[in-house]
C-alpha positions as CSV (number, residue, x, y, z in Angstrom):
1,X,-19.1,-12.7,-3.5
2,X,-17.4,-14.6,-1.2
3,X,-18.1,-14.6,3.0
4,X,-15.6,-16.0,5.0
5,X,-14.8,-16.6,8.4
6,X,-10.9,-16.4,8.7
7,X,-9.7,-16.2,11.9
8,X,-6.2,-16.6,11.7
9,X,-5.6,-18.6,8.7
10,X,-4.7,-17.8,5.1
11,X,-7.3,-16.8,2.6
12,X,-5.9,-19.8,0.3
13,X,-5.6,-22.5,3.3
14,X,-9.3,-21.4,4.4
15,X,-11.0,-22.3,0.7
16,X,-9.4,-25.7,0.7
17,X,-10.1,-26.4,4.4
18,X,-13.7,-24.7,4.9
19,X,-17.1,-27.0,4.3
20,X,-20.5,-25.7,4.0
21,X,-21.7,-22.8,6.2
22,X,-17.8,-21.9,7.8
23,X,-16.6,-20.9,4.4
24,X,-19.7,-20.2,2.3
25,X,-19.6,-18.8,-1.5
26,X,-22.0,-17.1,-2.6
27,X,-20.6,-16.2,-6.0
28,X,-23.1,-15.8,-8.6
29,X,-22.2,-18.6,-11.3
30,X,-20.7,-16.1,-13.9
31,X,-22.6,-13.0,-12.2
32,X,-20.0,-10.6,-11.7
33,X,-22.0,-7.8,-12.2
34,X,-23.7,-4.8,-9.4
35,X,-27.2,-5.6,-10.7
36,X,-26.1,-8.9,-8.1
37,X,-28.2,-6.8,-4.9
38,X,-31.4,-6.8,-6.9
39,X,-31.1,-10.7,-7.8
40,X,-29.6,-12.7,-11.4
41,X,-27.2,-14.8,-11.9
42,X,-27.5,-18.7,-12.5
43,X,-27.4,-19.8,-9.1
44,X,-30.9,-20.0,-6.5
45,X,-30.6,-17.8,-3.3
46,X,-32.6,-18.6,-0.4
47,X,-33.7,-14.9,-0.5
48,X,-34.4,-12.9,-3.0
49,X,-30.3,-11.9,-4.2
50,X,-26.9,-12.6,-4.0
51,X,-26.8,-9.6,-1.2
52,X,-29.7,-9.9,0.4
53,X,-28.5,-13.9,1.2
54,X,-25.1,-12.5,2.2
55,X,-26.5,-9.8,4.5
56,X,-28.7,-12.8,6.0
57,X,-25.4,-14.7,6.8
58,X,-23.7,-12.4,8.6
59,X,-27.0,-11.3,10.7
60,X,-27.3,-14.8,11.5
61,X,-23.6,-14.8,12.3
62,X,-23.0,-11.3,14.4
63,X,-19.2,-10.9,15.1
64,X,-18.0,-13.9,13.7
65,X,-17.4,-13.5,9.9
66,X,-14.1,-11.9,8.5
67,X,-13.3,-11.2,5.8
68,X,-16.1,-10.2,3.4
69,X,-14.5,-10.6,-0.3
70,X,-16.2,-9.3,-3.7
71,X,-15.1,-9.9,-6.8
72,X,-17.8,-7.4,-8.8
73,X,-18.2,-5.0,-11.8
74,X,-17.0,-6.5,-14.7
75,X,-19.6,-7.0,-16.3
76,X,-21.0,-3.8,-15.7
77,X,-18.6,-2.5,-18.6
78,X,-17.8,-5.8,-20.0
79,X,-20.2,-5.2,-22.9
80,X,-18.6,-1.8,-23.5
81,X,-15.6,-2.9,-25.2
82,X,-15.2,-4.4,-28.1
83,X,-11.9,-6.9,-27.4
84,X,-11.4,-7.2,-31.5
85,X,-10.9,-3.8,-32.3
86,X,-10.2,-2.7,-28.5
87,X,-12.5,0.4,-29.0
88,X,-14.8,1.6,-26.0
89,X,-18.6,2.3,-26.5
90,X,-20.1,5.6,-25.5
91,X,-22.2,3.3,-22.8
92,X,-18.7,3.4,-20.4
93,X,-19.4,5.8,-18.8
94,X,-23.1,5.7,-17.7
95,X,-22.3,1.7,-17.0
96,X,-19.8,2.8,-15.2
97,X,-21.9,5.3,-13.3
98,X,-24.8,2.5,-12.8
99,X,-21.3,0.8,-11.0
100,X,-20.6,3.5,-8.5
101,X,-24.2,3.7,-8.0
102,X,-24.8,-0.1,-6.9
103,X,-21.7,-0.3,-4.9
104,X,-21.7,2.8,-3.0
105,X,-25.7,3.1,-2.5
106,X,-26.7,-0.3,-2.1
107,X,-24.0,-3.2,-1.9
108,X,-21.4,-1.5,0.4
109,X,-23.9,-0.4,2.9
110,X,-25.7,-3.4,3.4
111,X,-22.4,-5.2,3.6
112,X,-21.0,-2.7,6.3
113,X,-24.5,-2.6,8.3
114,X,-24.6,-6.5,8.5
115,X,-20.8,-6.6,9.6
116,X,-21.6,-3.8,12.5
117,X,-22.4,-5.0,16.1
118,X,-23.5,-2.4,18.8
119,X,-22.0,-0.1,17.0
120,X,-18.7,-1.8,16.2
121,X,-17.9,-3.1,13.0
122,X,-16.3,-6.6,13.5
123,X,-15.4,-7.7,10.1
124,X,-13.6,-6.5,6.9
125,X,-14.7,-5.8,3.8
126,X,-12.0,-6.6,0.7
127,X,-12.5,-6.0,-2.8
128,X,-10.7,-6.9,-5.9
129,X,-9.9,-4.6,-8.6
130,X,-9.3,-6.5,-12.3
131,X,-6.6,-7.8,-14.6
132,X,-6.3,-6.5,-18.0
133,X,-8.1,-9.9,-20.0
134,X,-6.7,-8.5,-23.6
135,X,-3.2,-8.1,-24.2
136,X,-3.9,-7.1,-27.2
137,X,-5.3,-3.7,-26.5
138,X,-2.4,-3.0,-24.6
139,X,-1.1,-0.3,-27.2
140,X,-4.7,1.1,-27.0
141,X,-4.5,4.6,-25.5
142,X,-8.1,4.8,-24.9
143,X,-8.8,1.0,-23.9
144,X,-5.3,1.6,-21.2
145,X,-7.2,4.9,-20.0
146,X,-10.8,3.5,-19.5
147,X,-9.6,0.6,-18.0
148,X,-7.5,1.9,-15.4
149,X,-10.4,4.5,-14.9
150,X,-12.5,1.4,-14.1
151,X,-10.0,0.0,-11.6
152,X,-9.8,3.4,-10.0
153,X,-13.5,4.0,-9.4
154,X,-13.5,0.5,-7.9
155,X,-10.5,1.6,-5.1
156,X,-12.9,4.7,-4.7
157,X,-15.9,3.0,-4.2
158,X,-15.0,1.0,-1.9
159,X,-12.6,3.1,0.0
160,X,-15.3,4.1,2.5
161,X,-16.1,1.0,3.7
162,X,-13.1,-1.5,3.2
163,X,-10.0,-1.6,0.7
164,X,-9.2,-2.9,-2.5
165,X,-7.0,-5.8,-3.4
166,X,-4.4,-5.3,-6.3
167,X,-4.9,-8.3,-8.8
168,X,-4.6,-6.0,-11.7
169,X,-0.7,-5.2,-10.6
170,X,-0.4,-9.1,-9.5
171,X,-0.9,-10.2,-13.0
172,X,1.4,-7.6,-13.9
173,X,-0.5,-4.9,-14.7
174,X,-2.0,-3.1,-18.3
175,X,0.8,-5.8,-20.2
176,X,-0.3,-8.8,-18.3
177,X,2.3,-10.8,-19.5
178,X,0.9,-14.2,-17.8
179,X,-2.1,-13.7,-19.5
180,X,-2.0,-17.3,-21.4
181,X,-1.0,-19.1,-18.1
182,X,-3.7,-17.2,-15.6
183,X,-6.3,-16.8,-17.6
184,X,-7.8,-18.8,-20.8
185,X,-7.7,-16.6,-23.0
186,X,-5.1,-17.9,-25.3
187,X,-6.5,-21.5,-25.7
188,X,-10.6,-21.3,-25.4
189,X,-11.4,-17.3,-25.6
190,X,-12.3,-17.4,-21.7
191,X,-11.0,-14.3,-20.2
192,X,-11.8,-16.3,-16.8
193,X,-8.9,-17.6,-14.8
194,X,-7.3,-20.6,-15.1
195,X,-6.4,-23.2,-11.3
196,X,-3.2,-20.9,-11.4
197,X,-4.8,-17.7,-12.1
198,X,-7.2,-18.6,-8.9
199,X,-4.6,-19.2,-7.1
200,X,-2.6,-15.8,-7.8
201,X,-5.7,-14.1,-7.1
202,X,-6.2,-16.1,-3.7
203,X,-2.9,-15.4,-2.2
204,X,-2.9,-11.9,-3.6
205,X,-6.5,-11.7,-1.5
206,X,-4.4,-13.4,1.4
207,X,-1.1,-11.5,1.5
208,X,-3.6,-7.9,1.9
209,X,-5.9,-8.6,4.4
210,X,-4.7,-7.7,8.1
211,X,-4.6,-9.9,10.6
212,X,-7.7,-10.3,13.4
């Protein structure tokens, strides 16, 4: 989860300009799941979560924070699918339901309440839906329609209180054809992004969110 004041600079230029409390990060050291608002993760909070420390940046901050990024979910369903034989637990769709649940009756919410002022909500809320980290599931019927069913109940999810960002089509969606190059994946068996994959991911972040 990343908070970020932004006032009329790129997403991209912001993360290699900001220092401490102007561009804080509060991701969760590998924690990409919802179960984030009730605490986990490898990293110390000052409070007692990753959201409760975010919501107590932006109190502390009224009016001047813009935009609120997540990056959260997949390992809500992560577990579910097997990336060998590309087949998809029966767990889906209750993790996926725990999903919904977190983010539209906890995380959101709190996010949106800490971001309103006298009534006025004076930041943005952008969230990133997820590139397909196993090409070779592609051809998987069932993989290609749970997965995009997880994308979509991201966009859904958050469509209430801010908008989704489209890294799954920047990395060229279901085929990912980059995959080797954005993510590490091909080399270590690390579906997490690679400096180039970042930076897709950055500017894709960047190119979406309006202006002030």
């Amino acid at each position: 989860m990343g908070v970020y004041s932004l006032r009329r600079r790129t997403l991209s230029s912001n993360l290699e300009q900001c220092r401490g409390n102007a561009c804080p990060n509060l991701w969760g050291g590998g924690k990409h799941g919802s179960s984030i608002s009730f605490g986990g993760g490898k990293c110390p909070y000052p409070v007692t979560s990753q959201l409760e420390t975010a919501v107590a940046f932006l109190n502390a901050h009224p009016g001047k924070v813009s935009p609120v990024t997540l990056d959260i979910g997949s390992n809500d369903v992560l577990g579910d699918i097997n990336p060998s034989t590309c087949a998809v637990q029966s767990t889906f769709t209750a993790d996926l339901a725990t999903l919904d649940s977190n983010l539209t009756g906890t995380i959101l919410p709190d996010l949106l309440g800490a971001l309103t002022v006298n009534g006025r909500v004076t930041g943005s809320i952008v969230m990133m839906n997820y590139y397909n980290p196993f090409p070779n599931c592609q051809a998987s019927a069932q993989f290609t329609q749970d997965f995009n069913e997880f994308n979509t109940h991201l966009a859904t999810d958050v469509s209430k209180f801010g908008f989704i960002v489209d890294v799954f089509g920047a990395f060229g969606g279901i085929t990912t054809p980059n995959i080797c190059t954005y993510t590490w994946i091909c080399t270590v068996r690390d579906i997490h992004p690679t400096d180039l994959g970042y930076n897709i991911i950055a500017n894709t972040f960047a190119a979406a969110i309006p202006p002030d």
